[in-house]
C-alpha positions as CSV (number, residue, x, y, z in Angstrom):
1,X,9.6,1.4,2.4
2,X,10.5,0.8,6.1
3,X,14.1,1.8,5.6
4,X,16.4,3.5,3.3
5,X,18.4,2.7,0.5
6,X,21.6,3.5,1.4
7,X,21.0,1.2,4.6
8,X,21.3,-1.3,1.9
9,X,25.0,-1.2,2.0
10,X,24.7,-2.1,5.2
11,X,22.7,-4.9,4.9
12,X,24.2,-8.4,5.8
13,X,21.3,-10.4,3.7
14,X,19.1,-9.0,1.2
15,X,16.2,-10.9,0.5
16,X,14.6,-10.6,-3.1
17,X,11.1,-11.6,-3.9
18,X,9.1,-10.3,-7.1
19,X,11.3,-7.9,-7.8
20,X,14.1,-7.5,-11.2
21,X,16.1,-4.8,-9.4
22,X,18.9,-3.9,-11.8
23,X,16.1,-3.6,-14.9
24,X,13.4,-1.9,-12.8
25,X,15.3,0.0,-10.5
26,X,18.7,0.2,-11.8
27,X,20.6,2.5,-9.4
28,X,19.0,0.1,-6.3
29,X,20.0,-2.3,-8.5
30,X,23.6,-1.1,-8.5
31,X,23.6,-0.6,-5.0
32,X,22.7,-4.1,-4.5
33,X,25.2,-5.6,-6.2
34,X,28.1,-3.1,-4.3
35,X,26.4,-4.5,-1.1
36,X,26.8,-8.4,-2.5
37,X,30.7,-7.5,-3.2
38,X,31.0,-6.1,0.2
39,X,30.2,-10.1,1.6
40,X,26.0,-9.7,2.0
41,X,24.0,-12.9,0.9
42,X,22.2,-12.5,-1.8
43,X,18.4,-14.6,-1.9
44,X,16.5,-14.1,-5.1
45,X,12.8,-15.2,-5.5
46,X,12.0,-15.1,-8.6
47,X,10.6,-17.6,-11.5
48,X,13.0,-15.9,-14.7
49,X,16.6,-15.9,-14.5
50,X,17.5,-12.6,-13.6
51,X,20.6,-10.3,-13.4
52,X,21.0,-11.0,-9.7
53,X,19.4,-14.4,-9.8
54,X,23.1,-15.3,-11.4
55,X,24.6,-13.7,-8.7
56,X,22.7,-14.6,-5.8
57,X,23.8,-17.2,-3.4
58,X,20.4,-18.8,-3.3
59,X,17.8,-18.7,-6.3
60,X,14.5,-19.7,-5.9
61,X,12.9,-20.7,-9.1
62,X,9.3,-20.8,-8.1
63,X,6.3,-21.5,-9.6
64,X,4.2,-18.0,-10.3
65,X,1.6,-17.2,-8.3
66,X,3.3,-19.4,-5.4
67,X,4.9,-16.8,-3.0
68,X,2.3,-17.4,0.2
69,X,3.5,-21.2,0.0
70,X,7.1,-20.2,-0.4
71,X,7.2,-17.9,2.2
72,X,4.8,-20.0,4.9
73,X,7.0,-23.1,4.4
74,X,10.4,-20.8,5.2
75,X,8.4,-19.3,8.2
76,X,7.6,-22.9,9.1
77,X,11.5,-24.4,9.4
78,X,12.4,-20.9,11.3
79,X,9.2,-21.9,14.1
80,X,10.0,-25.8,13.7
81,X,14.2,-25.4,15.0
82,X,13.2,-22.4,17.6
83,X,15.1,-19.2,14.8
84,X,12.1,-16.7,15.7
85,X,12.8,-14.0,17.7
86,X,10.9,-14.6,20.9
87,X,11.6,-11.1,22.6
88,X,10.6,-9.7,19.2
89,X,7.5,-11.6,18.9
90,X,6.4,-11.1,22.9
91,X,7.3,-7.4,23.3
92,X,6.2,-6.4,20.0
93,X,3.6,-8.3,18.6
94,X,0.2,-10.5,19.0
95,X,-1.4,-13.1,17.2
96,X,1.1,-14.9,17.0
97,X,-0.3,-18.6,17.4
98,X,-2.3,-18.2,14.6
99,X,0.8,-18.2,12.0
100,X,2.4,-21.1,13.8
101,X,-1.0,-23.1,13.3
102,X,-1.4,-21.6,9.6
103,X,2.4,-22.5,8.5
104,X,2.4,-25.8,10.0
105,X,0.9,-27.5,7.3
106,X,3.5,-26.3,5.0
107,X,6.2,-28.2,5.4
108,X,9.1,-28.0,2.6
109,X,7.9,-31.1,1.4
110,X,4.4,-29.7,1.1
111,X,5.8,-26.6,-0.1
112,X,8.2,-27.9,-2.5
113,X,5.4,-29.5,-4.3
114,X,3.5,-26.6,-4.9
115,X,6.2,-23.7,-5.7
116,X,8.8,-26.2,-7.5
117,X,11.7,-25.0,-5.2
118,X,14.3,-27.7,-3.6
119,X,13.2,-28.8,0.0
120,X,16.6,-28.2,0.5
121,X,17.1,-24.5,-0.6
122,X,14.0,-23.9,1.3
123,X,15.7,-24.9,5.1
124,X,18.7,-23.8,3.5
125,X,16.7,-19.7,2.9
126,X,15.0,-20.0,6.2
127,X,17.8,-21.2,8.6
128,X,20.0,-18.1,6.5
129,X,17.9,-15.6,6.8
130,X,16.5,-16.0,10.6
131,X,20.6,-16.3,11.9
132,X,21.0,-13.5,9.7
133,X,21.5,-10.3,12.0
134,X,20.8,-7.6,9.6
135,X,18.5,-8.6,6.8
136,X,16.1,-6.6,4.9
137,X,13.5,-7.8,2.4
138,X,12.8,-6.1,-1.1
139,X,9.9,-6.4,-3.4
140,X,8.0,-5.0,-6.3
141,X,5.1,-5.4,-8.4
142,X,6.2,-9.2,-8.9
143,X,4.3,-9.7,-5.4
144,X,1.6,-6.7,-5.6
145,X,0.0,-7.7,-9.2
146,X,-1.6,-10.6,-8.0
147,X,-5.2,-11.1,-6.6
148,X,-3.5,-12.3,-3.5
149,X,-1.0,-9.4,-3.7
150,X,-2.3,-7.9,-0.3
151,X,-1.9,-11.4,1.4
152,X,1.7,-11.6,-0.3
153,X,2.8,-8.3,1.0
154,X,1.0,-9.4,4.6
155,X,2.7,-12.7,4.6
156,X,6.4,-11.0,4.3
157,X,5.5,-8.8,6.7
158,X,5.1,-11.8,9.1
159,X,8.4,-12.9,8.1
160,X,10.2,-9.6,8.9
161,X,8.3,-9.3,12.4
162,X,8.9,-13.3,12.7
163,X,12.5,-12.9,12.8
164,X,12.8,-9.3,14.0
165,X,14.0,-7.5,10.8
166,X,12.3,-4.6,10.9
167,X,12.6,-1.1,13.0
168,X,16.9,-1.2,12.7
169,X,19.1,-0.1,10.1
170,X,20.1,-2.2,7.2
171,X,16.6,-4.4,7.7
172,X,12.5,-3.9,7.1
173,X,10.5,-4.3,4.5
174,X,10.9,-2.4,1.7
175,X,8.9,-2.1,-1.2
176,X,10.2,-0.6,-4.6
177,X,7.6,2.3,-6.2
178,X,7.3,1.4,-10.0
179,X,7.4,5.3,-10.8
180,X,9.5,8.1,-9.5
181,X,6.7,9.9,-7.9
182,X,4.5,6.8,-6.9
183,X,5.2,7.4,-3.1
184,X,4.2,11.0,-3.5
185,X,1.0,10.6,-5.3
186,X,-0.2,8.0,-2.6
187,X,1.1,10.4,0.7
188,X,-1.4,13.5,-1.7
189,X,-4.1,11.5,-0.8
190,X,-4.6,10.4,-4.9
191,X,-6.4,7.2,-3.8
192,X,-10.1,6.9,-3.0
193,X,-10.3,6.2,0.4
194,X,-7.8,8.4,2.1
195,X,-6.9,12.2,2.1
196,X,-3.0,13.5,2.4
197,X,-1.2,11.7,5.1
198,X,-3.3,8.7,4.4
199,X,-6.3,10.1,6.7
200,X,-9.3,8.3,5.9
201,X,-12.2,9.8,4.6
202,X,-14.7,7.7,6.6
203,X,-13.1,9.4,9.7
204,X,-15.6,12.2,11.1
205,X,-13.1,14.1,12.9
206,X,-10.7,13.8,9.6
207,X,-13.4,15.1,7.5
208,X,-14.1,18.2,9.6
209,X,-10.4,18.9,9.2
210,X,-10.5,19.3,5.7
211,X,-14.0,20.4,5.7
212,X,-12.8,23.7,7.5
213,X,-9.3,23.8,5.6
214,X,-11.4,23.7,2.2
215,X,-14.7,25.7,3.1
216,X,-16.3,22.9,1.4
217,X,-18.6,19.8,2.6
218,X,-17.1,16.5,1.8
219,X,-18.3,13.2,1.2
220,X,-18.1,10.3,3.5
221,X,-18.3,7.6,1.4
222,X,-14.5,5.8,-0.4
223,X,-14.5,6.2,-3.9
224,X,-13.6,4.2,-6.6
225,X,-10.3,1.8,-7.2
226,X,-9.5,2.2,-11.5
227,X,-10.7,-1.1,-12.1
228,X,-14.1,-0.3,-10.6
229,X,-14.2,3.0,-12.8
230,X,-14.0,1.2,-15.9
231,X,-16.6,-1.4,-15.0
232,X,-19.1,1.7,-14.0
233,X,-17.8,3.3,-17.2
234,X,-19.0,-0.1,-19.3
235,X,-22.1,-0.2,-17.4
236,X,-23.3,3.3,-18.6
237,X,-22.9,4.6,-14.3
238,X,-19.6,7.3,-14.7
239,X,-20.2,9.7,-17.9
240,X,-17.3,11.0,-17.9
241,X,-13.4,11.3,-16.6
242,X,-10.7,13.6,-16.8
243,X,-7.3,11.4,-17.0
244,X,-3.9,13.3,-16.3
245,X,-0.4,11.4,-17.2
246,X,-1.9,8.2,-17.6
247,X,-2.6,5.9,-20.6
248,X,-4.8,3.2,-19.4
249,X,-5.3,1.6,-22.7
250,X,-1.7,0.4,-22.8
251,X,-1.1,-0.1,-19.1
252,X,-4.2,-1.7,-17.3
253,X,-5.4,-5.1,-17.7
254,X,-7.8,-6.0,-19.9
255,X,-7.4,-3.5,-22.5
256,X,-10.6,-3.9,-24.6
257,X,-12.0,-3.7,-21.6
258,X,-10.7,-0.4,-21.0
259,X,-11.3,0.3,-24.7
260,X,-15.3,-0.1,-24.3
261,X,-15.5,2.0,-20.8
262,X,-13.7,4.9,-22.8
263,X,-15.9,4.3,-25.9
264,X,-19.0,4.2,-24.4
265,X,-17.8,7.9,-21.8
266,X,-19.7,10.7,-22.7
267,X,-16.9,13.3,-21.8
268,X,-13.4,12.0,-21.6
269,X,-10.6,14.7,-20.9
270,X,-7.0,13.7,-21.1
271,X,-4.5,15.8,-19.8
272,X,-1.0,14.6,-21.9
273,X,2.4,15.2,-23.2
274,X,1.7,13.1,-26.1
275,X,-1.0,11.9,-28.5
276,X,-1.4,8.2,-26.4
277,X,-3.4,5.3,-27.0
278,X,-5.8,7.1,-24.4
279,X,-5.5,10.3,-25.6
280,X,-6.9,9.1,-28.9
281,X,-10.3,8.2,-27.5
282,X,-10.7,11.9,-26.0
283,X,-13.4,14.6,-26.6
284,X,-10.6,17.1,-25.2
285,X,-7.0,17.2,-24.9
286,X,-5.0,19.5,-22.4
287,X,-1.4,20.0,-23.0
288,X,0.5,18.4,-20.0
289,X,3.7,19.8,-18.7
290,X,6.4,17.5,-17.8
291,X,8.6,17.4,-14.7
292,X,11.3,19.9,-16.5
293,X,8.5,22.5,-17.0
294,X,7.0,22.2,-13.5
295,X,8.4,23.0,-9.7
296,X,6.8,21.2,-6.8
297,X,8.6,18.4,-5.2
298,X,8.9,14.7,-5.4
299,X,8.6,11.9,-2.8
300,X,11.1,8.7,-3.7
301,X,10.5,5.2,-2.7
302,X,12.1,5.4,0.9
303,X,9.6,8.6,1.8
304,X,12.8,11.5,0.9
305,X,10.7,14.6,-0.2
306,X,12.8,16.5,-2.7
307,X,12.9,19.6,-4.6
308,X,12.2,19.5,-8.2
309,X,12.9,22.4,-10.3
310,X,11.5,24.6,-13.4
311,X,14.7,24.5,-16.0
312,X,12.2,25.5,-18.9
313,X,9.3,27.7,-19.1
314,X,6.3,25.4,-19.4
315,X,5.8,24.9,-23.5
316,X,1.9,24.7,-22.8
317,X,1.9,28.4,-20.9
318,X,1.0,26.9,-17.8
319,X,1.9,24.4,-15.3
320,X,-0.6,21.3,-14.2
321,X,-1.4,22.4,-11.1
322,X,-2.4,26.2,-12.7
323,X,-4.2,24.4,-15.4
324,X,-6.5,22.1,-12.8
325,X,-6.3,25.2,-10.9
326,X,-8.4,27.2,-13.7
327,X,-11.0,24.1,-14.4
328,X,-12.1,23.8,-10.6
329,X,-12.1,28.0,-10.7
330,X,-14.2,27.8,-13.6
331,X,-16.6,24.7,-12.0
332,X,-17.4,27.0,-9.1
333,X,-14.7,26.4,-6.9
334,X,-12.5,29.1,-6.6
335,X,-8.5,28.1,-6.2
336,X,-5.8,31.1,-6.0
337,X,-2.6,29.4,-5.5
338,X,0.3,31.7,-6.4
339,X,3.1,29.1,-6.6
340,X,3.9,25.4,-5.8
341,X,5.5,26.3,-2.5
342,X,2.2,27.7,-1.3
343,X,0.2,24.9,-2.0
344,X,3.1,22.4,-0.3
345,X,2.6,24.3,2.8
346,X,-1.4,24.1,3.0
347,X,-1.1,20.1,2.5
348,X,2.0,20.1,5.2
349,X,-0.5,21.9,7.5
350,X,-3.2,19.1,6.8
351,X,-0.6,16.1,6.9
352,X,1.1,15.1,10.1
353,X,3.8,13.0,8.0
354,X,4.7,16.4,6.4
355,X,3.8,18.9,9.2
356,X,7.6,20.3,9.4
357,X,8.7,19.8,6.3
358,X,9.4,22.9,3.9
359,X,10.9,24.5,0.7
360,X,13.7,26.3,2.5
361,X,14.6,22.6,5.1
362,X,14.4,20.3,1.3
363,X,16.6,23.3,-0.3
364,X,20.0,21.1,-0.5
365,X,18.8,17.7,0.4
366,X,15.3,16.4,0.8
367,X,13.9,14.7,4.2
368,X,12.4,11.4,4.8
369,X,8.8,11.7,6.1
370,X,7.9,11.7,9.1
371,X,9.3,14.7,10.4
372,X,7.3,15.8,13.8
373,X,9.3,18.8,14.8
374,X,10.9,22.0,12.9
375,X,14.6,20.5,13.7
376,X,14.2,16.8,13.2
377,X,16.6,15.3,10.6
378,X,13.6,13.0,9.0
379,X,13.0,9.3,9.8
380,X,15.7,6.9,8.1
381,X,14.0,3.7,9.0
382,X,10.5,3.3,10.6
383,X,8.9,1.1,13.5
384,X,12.2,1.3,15.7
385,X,10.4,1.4,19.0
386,X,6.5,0.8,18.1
387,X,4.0,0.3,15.2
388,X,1.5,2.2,13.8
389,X,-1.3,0.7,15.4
390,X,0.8,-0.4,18.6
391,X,1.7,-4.0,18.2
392,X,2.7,-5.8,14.9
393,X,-0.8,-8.2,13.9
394,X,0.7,-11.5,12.5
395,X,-1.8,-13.1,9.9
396,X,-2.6,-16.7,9.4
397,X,-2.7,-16.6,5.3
398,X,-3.2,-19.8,3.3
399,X,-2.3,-20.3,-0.5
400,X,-4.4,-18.8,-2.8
401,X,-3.9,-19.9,-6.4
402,X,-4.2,-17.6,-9.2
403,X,-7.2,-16.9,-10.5
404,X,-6.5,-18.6,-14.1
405,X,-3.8,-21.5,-15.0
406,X,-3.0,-22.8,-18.5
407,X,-5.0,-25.6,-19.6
408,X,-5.5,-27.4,-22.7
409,X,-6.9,-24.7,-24.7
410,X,-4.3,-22.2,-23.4
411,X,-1.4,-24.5,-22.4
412,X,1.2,-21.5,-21.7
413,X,1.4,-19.0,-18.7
414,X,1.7,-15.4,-20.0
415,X,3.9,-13.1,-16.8
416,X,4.7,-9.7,-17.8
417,X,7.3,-7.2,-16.5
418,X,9.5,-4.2,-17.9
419,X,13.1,-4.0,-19.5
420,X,15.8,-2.0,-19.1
421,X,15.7,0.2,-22.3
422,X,12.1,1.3,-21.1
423,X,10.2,3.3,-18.8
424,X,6.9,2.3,-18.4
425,X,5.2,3.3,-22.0
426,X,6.1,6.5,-22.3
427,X,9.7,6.3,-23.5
428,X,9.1,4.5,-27.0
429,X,8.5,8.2,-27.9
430,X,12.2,8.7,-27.5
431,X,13.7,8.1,-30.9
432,X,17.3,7.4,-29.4
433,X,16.0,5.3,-26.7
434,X,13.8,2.9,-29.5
435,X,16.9,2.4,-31.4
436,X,18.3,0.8,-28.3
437,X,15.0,-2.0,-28.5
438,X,12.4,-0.8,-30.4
439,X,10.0,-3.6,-30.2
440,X,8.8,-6.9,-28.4
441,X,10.5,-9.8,-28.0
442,X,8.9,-12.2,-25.5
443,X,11.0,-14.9,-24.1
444,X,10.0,-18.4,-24.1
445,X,12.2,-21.3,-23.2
446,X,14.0,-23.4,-26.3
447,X,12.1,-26.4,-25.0
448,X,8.7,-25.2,-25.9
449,X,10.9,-23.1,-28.7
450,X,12.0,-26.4,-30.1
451,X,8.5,-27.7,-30.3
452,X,6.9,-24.9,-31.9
453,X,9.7,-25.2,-34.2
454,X,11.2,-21.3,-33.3
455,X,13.9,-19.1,-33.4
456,X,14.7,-16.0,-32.5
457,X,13.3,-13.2,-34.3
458,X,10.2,-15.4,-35.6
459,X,7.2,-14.1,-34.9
460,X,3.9,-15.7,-33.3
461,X,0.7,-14.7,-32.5
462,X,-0.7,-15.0,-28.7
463,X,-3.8,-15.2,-27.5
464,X,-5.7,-15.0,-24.5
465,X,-9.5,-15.5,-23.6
466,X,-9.5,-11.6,-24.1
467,X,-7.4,-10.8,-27.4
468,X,-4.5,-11.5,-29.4
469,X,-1.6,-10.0,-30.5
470,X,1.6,-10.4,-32.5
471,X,5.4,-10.2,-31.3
472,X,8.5,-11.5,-32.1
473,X,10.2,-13.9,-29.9
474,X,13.7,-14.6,-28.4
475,X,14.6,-17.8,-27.8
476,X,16.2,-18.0,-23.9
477,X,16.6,-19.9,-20.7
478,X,16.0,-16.9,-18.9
479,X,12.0,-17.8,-18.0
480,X,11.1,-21.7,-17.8
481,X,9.5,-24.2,-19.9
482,X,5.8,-23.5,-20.0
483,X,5.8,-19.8,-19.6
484,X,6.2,-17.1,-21.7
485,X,7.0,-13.8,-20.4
486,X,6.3,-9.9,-22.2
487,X,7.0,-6.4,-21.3
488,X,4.3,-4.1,-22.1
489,X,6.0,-1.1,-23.5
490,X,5.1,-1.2,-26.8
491,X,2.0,-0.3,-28.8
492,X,2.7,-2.3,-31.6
493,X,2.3,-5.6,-29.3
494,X,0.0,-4.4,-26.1
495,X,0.5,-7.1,-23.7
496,X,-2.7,-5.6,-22.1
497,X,-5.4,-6.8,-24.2
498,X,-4.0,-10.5,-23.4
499,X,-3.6,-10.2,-19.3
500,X,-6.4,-11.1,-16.6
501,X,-9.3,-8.5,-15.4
502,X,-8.7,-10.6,-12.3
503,X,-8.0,-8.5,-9.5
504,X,-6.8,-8.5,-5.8
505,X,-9.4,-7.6,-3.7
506,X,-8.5,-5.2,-1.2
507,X,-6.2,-2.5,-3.3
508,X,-8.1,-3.9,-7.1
509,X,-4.4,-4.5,-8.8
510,X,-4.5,-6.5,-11.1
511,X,-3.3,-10.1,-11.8
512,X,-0.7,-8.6,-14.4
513,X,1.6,-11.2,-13.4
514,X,-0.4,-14.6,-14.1
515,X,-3.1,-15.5,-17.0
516,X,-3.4,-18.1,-19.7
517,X,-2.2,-17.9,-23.4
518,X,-1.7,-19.9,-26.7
519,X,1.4,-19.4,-28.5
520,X,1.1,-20.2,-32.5
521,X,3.8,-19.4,-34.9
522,X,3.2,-17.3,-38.2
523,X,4.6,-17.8,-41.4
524,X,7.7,-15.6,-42.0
């Protein structure tokens, strides 16, 4: 996230794509609609009817899977009447030829066509936005889970940088983490190709860093994306895994496909609050503790690092960390960490982002990352005078259509997404929060209602070239004819074993967001 949420107050325009703020992210939510009563425009991208999509000035109701049209053909009325920002674009940026020559074949006729959106609404967004002064752009999992999710996320990048939204207050873009720790997990280095701080472990002179930090040798090669576990896992190559705080079985794609991989594991440990769906398939199961039993710290979506602290012993005797801590003792790897705080400061050594960050600076109130020097207040918005790797790269980035559409034998388009009452599949343990909405009701539109002959509360089965399942349905205008839309918090109708094993690939998300079902209605 480039800048910070409470610059959103001071945001003239927000721009929404892929992202149902006030369910997902309710307190951003809230702050968007203070900002919208303070006078900002209000653009919403988005094919349901959303909370904000009623209150925005503009809603976009495009077709899924149709963002890189949407947002080339806005990019191509902003070049066509001269809105870029040419001082921007020359002192900032290169490449730049090659997105006017990609997004001049989408005009908003073309565009129009393809997404379903007004030609109008699309000059009527792009002249908006461009004359717009301070602007910022905010999106979720709605453009990530895609297999063009990577080209989604590049292609609003070239709008921000098109129009010079990004590096000042109350603009950027800024991406919304789906959990509260997300942002912290990925700066740890708990992806396959990077250590902490995002240094890469193909880098020689990065390796020899940690190398000497850790008395250990370390591999050169990138590891493996979840996706490409589970496939390895199917094909006999990984044995075994050791999962902590995740339940795959419910949340990734493709869930008898993650079923079989964990089936077929020699050794599977999982590492848990709760009895999950994953936690089922173990040989071993290590009693987690949650946040409440745990110090450490957490990063938030717009890089603050924050204390979190112990307000109960942990119930398992031990903390996470001192329980991994014991395992890679045990394995042959000694560790002797004495608290949290200790281990913080050996990743701040290794991580320039972190390098002056501490327990006793985050005491009262955490710091955004990066923080170069021992007094500097953290970094509330980033890129304000350069980028990363000097100049911004515009990308020429054509349409790519998902990688399945309904057809005759599975006329309806499955999109998934959460709901307020839940977070993520853990709180259906919660037996005051599952009287709130304790299970699944999957909207489809009273059109395609009226011809399958439902109502709300009936249920149906749904099926997908991967599995079935069977839900209860609400009847509502919120998503449009043709597609019916699940969240997939609930065990008793996992969305999962319906949606795509297609996935994007550079980051291998998958295509959560598009796939092809068949509704049928049961007898009551």
């Amino acid at each position: 996230m480039t800048n910070s949420i409470n610059e959103i107050l001071e945001a003239e325009l927000l721009f929404l794509i892929g992202t149902n703020t006030t369910e997902a992210h309710p307190v951003i939510g809230y702050k968007m609609k203070q900002a919208k009563r303070k006078g900002a425009k209000l653009i919403v991208v988005d094919p349901r009817r959303t909370e904000l999509a009623e209150e925005a000035d503009y809603w976009l109701r495009l077709k899924p899977g149709t963002d890189i049209p949407l947002l080339n053909g806005i990019m191509h009325v902003i070049i066509k009447e001269g809105l870029y920002d040419r001082k921007f674009i020359e002192e900032r940026t290169e490449n730049f030829e090659a997105l006017r020559e990609t997004v001049e074949k989408y005009t908003p006729e073309y565009v129009s066509e393809l997404t379903g959106v007004p030609v109008e609404d699309i000059t009527a967004v792009a002249r908006l936005y461009a004359t717009t002064d301070k602007a910022g752009i905010f999106y979720t999992l709605g453009i990530t889970e895609h297999v063009c999710g990577t080209s989604n996320v590049m292609s609003i990048a070239n709008l921000a940088m098109l129009t010079g939204h990004i590096g000042r207050p109350g603009t950027g873009v800024n991406p919304l983490r789906g959990q509260n720790n997300v942002q912290g997990a990925c700066d740890m280095g708990a992806l396959p190709n990077v250590y902490p701080g995002y240094q890469k472990v193909t880098d020689p002179s990065v390796r020899e860093k940690f190398e000497k930090a850790w008395g250990v040798s370390l591999p050169p090669d990138v590891g493996l994306m979840i996706p490409e576990m589970f496939d390895k896992a199917n094909s006999g190559e990984i044995k075994a895994m050791y999962i902590l705080g995740e339940n795959p079985v419910l949340t990734d794609p493709n869930a008898n496909h993650i079923k079989s991989g964990l089936e077929k594991l020699e050794f599977l440990v999982v590492h848990e609050l709760f009895l999950t769906e994953t936690a089922a398939y173990a040989d071993v199961i290590l009693p987690a503790a949650s946040f409440a039993e745990t110090d450490g710290t957490f990063t938030n979506t717009e890089r603050r690092v924050q204390r979190v602290r112990k307000a109960i012993e942990p119930l398992p005797g031990r903390t996470n960390w001192q329980t991994i801590m014991e395992l890679s003792t045990r394995m042959g790897y000694p560790m002797n960490y004495n608290s949290a705080e200790e281990i913080f400061k050996e990743m701040a050594s290794l991580t320039p982002s972190y390098a002056w960050i501490s327990y006793s600076r985050i005491e009262k109130e955490g710091l955004q990352w990066p923080c170069p020097t021992a007094d500097h207040p953290g970094t509330r918005y980033l890129h304000a005078a350069t980028f990363t790797r000097g100049k911004g790269l515009f990308q020429g980035i054509d349409h790519v259509p998902p990688a399945e559409l309904p057809d005759h034998e599975y006329p309806f388009l499955l999109s998934t997404g959460r709901i307020l009452f839940h977070y993520n599949v853990t709180t259906p343990y919660s037996a005051g929060i599952q009287s709130m909405w304790s299970e699944e009701y999957a909207e489809v539109n009273p059109d395609d209602a009226s011809r399958l002959k439902l109502a709300t509360g009936d249920r149906v089965k749904v099926t997908s070239r991967r599995g079935q399942l069977v839900t209860r349905v609400q009847v509502t205008d919120r998503v449009p004819p043709g597609i019916i839309w699940m969240s997939f918090h609930y065990a008793d109708s996992p969305t999962n074993v319906l949606t795509s094993d297609a996935v994007d690939p550079v980051t291998k998300t998958g295509e959560y967001k598009v796939c092809a079902v068949r509704v049928e209605k049961l007898n009551q």
